[in-house]
C-alpha positions in Angstrom: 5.0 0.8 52.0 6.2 1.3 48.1 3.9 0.6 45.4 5.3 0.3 41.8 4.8 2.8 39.6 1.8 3.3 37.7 2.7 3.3 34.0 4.8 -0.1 34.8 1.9 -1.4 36.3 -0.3 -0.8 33.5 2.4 -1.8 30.8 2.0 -5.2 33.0 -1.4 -5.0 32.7 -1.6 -4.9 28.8 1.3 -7.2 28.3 -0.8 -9.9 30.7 -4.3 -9.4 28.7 -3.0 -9.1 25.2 -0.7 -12.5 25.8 -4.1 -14.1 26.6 -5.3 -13.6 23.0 -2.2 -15.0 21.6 -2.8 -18.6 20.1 0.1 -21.3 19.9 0.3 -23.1 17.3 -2.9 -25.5 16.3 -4.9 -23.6 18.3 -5.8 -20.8 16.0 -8.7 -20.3 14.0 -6.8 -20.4 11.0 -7.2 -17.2 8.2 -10.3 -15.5 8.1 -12.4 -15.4 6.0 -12.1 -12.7 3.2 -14.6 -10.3 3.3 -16.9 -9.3 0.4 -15.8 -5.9 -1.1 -18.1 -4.0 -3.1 -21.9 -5.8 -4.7 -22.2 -8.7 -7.0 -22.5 -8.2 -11.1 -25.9 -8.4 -12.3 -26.8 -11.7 -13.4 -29.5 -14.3 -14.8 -29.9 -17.9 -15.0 -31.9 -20.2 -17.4 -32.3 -23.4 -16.8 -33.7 -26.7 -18.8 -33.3 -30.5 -18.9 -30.6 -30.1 -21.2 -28.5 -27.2 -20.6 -27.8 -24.2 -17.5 -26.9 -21.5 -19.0 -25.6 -18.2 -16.3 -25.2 -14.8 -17.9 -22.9 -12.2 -15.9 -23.9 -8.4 -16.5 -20.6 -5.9 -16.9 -21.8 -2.5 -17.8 -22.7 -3.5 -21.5 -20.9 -6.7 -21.7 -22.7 -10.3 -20.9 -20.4 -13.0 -20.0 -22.4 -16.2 -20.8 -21.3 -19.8 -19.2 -23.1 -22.6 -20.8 -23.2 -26.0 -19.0 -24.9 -29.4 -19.2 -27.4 -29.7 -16.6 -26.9 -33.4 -16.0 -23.2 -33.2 -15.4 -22.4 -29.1 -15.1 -19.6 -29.9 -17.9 -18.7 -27.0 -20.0 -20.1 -27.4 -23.5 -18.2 -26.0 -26.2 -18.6 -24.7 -29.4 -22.6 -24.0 -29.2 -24.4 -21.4 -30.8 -26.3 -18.9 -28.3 -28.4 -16.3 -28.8 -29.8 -13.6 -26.5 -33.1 -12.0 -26.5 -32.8 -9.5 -24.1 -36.0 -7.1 -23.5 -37.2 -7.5 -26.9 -33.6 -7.1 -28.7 -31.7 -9.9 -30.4 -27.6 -10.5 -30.0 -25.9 -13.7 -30.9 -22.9 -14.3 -28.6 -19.4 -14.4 -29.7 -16.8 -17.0 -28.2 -14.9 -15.8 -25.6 -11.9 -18.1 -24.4 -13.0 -22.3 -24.5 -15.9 -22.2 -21.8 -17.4 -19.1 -22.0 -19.6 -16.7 -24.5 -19.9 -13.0 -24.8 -22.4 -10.4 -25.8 -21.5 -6.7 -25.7 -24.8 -4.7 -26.0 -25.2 -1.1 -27.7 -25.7 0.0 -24.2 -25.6 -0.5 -20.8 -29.1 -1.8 -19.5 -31.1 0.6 -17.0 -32.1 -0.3 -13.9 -35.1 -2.5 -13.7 -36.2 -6.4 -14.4 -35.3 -7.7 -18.2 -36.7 -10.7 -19.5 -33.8 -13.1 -21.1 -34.4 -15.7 -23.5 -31.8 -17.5 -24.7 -31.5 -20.3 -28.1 -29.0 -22.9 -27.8 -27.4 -24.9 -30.4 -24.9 -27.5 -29.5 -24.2 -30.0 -32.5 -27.7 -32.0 -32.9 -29.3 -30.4 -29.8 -31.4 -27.4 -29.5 -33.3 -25.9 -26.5 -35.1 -22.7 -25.5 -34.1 -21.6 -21.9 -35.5 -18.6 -20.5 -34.6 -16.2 -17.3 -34.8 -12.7 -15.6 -32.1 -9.8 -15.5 -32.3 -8.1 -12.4 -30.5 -5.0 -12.0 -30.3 -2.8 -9.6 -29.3 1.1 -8.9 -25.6 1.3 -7.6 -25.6 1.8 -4.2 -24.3 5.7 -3.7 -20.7 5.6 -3.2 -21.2 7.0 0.3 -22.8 4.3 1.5 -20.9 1.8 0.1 -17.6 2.6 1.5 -17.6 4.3 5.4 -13.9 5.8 5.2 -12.2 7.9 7.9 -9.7 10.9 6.5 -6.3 10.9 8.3 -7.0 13.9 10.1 -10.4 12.0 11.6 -8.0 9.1 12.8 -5.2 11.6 14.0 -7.7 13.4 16.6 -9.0 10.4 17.8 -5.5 9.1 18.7 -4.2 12.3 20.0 -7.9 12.4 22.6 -6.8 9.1 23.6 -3.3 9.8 24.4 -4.4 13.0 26.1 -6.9 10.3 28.1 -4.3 8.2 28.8 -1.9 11.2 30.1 -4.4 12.1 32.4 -5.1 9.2 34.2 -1.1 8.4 34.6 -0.7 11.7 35.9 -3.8 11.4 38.0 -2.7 7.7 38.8 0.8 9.6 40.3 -0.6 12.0 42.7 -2.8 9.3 44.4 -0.3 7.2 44.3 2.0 10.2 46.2 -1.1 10.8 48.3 -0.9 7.3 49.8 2.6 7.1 50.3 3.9 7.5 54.1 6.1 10.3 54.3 9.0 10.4 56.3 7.8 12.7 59.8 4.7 12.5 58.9 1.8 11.5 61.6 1.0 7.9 61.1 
């Protein structure tokens, strides 16, 4: 009796599972999803019957986007000004929807009460949030990386794996085989 050869059986092997995961087209799941790199800025949001107003934390620089709260519509050309922890800044335009405050200094860690004064032509409101900012996570946490010398050892154990069970795949294979003269 001859049985293939091993390494031709398992190349058969692997070609016949990985087809299996192979989806035609329509039948895929479509792109995934992207994943989310890194934490989200800082921010705060103050909300009243007139306006919503979100505030996005870059080191010392506050993006602010002001919107109606009826509609979310961007409203121009209003006049904001922060109170941040006790400290007053009145935002500059940035671009046609948004506003900008850079502060002196980048805020510690820690909760900041925000109040903000909006002035958009005969409308004025007082909206008021919280700044929550928290420590950065420590860069070893935030990122698990392998070196290229990690992923080469792992590759070469599993090619030395692999050798050995061809090789120990062979001389059962042998073992089995009948043997011309020898007793059947």
């Amino acid at each position: 009796m001859n049985f293939p050869k091993l390494p031709a059986a398992v190349f058969a092997a692997a070609l016949l599972l990985a087809s299996a995961t192979w989806a035609g087209p329509g039948h895929d799941h479509g792109d995934a999803a992207p994943a989310t790199v890194g934490q989200a800025l800082p921010r705060f949001s103050a909300v009243s019957e007139t306006f919503e107003l979100v505030g996005v934390l870059s080191g010392k620089q506050i993006t602010l986007y002001l919107d109606r709260f009826a509609d979310n519509s961007p409203v121009r050309g209003a006049q904001i000004e922060l109170e941040i922890g006790g400290a007053k800044f009145k935002a500059d335009k940035l671009g046609d929807d948004e506003y900008e405050v850079v502060l002196p200094e980048a805020p510690k860690p820690g909760v900041l009460p925000v109040t903000a004064t909006v002035t958009a032509g005969n409308e004025a409101d007082l909206l008021a949030g919280e700044l929550d900012i928290h420590e950065e996570a420590h860069a070893d946490e935030a990122a698990h990386t392998h070196s290229w010398a990690e992923v080469a050892a792992w590759a070469a154990a599993g090619l030395a794996a692999l050798g050995l069970l061809v090789g120990g795949g062979r001389r059962v294979m042998q073992a089995r085989s009948v043997r011309p003269g020898a007793a059947a």
